[in-house]
C-alpha positions as CSV (number, residue, x, y, z in Angstrom):
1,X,55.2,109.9,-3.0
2,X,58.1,108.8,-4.6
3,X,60.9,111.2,-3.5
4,X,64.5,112.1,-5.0
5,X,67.6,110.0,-4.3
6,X,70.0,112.4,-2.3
7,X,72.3,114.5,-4.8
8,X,69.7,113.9,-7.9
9,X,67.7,117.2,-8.5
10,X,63.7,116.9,-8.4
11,X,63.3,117.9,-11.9
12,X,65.9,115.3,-13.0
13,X,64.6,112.6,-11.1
14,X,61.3,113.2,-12.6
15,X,62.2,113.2,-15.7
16,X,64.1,109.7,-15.1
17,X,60.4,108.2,-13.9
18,X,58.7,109.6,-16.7
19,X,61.4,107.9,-19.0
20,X,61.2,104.7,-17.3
21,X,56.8,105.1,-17.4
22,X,57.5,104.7,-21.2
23,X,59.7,102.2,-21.5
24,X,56.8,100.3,-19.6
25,X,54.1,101.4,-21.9
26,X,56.3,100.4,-24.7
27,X,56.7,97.3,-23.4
28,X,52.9,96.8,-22.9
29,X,51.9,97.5,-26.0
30,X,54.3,94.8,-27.4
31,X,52.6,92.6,-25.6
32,X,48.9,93.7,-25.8
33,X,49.7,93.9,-29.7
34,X,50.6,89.9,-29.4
35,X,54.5,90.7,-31.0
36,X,56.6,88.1,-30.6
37,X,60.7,87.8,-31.0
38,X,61.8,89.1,-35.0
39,X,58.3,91.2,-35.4
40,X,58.2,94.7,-36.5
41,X,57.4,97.2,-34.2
42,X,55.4,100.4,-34.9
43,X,57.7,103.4,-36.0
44,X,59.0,106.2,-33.9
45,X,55.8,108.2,-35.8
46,X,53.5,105.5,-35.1
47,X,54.6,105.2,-31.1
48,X,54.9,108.9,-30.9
49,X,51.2,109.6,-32.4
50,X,49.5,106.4,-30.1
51,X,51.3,107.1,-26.8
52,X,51.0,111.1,-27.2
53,X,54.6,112.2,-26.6
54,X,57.0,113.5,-29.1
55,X,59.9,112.0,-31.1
56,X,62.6,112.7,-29.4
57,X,61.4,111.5,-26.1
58,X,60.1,107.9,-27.7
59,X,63.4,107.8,-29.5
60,X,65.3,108.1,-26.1
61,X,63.3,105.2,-24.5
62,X,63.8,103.0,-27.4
63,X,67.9,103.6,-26.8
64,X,67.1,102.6,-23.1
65,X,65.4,99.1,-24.5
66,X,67.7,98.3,-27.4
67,X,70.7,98.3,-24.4
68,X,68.7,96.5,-22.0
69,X,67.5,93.7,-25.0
70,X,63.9,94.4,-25.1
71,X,64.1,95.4,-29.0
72,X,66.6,95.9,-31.6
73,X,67.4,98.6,-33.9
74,X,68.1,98.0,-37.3
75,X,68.8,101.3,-39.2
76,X,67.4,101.4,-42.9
77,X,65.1,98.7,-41.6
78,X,62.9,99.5,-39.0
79,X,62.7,98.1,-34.7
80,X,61.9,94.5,-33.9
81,X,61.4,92.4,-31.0
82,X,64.6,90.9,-29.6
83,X,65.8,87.7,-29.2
84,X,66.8,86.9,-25.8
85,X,70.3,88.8,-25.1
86,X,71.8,88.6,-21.9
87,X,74.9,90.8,-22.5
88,X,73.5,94.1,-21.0
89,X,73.4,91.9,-17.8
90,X,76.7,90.4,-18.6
91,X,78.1,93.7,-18.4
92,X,75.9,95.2,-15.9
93,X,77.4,92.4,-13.4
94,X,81.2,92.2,-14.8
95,X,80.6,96.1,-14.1
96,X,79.4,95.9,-10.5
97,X,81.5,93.2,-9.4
98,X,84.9,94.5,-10.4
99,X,83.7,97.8,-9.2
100,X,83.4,96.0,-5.7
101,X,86.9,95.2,-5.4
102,X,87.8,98.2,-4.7
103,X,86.2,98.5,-1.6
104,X,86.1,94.4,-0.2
105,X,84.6,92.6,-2.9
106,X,81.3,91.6,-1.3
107,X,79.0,91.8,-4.4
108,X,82.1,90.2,-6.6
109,X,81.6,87.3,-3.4
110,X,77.6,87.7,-4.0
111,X,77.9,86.8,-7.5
112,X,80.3,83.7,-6.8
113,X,77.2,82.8,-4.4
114,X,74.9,82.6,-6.9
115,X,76.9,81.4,-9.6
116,X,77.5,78.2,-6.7
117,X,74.0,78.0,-5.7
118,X,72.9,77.7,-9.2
119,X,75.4,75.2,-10.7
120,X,75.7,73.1,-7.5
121,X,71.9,73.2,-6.4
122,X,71.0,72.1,-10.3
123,X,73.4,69.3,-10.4
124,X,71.3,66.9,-9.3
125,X,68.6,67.3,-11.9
126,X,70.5,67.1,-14.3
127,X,71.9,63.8,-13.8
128,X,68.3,62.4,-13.1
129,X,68.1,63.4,-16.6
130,X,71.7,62.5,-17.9
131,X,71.5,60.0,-21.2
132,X,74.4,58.2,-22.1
133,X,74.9,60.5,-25.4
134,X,75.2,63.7,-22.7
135,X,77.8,62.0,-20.7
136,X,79.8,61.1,-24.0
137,X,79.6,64.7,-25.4
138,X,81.0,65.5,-21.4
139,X,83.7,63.0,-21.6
140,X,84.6,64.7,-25.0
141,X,84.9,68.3,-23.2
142,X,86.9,66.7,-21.0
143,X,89.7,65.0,-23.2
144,X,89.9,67.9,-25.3
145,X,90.4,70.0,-21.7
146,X,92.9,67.6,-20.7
147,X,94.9,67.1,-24.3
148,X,95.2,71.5,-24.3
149,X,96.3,71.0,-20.6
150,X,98.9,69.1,-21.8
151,X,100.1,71.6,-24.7
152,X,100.3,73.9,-21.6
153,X,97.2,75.9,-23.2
154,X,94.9,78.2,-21.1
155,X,91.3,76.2,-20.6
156,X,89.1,79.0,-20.8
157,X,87.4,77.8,-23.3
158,X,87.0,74.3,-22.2
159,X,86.1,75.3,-18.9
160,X,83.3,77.1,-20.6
161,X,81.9,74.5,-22.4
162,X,82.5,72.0,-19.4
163,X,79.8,73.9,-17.4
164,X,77.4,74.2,-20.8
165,X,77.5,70.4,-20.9
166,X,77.1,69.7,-17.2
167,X,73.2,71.2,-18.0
168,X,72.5,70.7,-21.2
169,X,70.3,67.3,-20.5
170,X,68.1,69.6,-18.3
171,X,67.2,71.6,-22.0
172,X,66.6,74.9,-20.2
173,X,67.6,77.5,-22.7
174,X,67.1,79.7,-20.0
175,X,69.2,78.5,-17.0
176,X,71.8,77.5,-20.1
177,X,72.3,81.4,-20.5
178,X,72.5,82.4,-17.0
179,X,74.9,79.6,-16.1
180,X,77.1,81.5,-19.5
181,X,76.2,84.9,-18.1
182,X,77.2,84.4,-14.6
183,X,80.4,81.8,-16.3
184,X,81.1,85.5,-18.0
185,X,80.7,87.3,-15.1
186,X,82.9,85.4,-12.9
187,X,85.6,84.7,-15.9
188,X,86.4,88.6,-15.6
189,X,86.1,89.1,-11.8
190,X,89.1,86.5,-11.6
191,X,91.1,87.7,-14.4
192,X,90.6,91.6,-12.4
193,X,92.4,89.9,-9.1
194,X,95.2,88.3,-11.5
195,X,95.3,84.9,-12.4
196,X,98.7,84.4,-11.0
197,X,100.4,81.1,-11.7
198,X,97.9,78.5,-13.2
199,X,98.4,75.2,-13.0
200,X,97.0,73.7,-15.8
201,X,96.8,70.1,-14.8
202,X,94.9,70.4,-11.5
203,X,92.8,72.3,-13.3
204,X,91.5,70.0,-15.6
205,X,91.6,67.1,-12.6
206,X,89.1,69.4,-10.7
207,X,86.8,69.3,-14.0
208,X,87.6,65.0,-14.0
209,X,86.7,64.4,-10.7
210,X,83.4,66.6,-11.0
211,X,82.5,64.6,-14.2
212,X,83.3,61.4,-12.1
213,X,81.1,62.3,-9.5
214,X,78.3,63.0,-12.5
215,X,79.5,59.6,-14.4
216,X,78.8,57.4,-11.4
217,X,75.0,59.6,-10.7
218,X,76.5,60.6,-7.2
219,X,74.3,63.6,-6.6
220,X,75.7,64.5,-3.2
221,X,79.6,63.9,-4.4
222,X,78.7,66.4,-7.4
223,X,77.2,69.2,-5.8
224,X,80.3,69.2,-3.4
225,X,82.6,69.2,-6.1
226,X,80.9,72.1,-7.9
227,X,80.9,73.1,-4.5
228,X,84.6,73.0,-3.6
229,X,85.3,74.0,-7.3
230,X,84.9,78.0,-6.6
231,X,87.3,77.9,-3.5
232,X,89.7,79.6,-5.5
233,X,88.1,82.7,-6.8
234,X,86.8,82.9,-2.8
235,X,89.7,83.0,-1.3
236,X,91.1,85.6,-3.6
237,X,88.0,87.6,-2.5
238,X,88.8,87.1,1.3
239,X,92.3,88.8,0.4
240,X,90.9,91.5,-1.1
241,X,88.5,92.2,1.9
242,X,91.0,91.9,4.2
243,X,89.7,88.7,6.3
């Protein structure tokens, strides 16, 4: 039996896995009704009548699944399935991660791990897959990073679309969001440690020499640069925890 986390009352707690029970079967009846993203779900009658618990109670769980992107809410028109969303988890991360530097940063560090893992461990199938039209929309990214550089313009953006590009010949739509998502994620965690003096140049050099590495197919070269390329952010970490 599942039993109470300390300082959460039994009756509260119960009522949390009751909530979350119905998410679930909301959830499975999208499914077993065949729904796909943009169709209509049953109204708040409808779901109250089939799943046998009132109003109020189905209205509360379909709050809880329009925040975590399951469906959306459009008042005056009615609930649909939603299209994939990932900024509950954006948030969720940004959240816990900042929230960590108060103490010594080791999820803020966790989620720099997995940002690396991901981008440096999917290099290399993504330049078996590279076409010369994804390495001239990278080149592109690149000179337009550089040219801001040299107006002694912030790269955020740049940077952004840099790491889009880097996957985009791998046409995951999927691992495309996450790589935004944890780009997000991290993009917030630095600017909470201060960005401090930014130099502008190196920055965009560290972008060349990992599109380089990609350019000439060197698989090993590029996952150590994308490797190598979150050293900053680490080291600020290390500071924080005191190492």
């Amino acid at each position: 039996m599942t039993t109470a986390p300390a300082g959460v009352s039994p009756a509260r707690f119960s009522a949390q896995l009751r909530s979350q029970a119905l998410q679930t079967r909301i959830m499975d009846l999208i499914l077993e009704r065949g729904l796909d993203v943009g169709d209509a779900l049953p109204t708040e009658s409808e779901l109250s009548a089939e799943l046998g618990v009132g109003r109020n109670t189905v209205r509360e769980s379909l709050k809880v699944l329009q925040a975590l992107g399951v469906i959306e809410i459009r008042h005056g028109f009615g609930m649909f399935v939603a299209p994939n969303n990932f900024t509950a988890l954006v948030a969720g991360l940004t959240f816990r991660g900042r929230l960590s530097l108060r103490h010594k940063g080791e999820e803020a560090m966790e989620l720099v791990d997995v940002r690396q893992a991901l981008e440096s461990g999917l290099i290399g199938s993504a330049i078996d897959v590279l076409t010369e039209e994804h390495l001239a929309e990278l080149k592109a990214v690149m000179q337009g990073m550089q040219e801001a550089a040299s107006r002694g313009e912030m790269l955020v953006e740049h940077d952004a679309e840099f790491h889009r590009r880097l996957y985009a010949p791998l046409n995951n739509e999927l691992l495309t969001s996450l790589v935004d998502v944890f780009w997000q994620v991290y993009r917030q965690i630095h600017l909470a440690l201060g960005t401090g003096t930014v130099n502008l140049e190196q920055q965009a050099q560290d972008h060349w020499d990992i599109y380089d590495a990609v350019a000439n197919r060197d698989k090993a070269l590029a996952s150590e640069r994308l490797q190598r390329h979150f050293d900053g952010i680490r080291l600020k970490l290390k500071d924080v925890a005191g190492e």
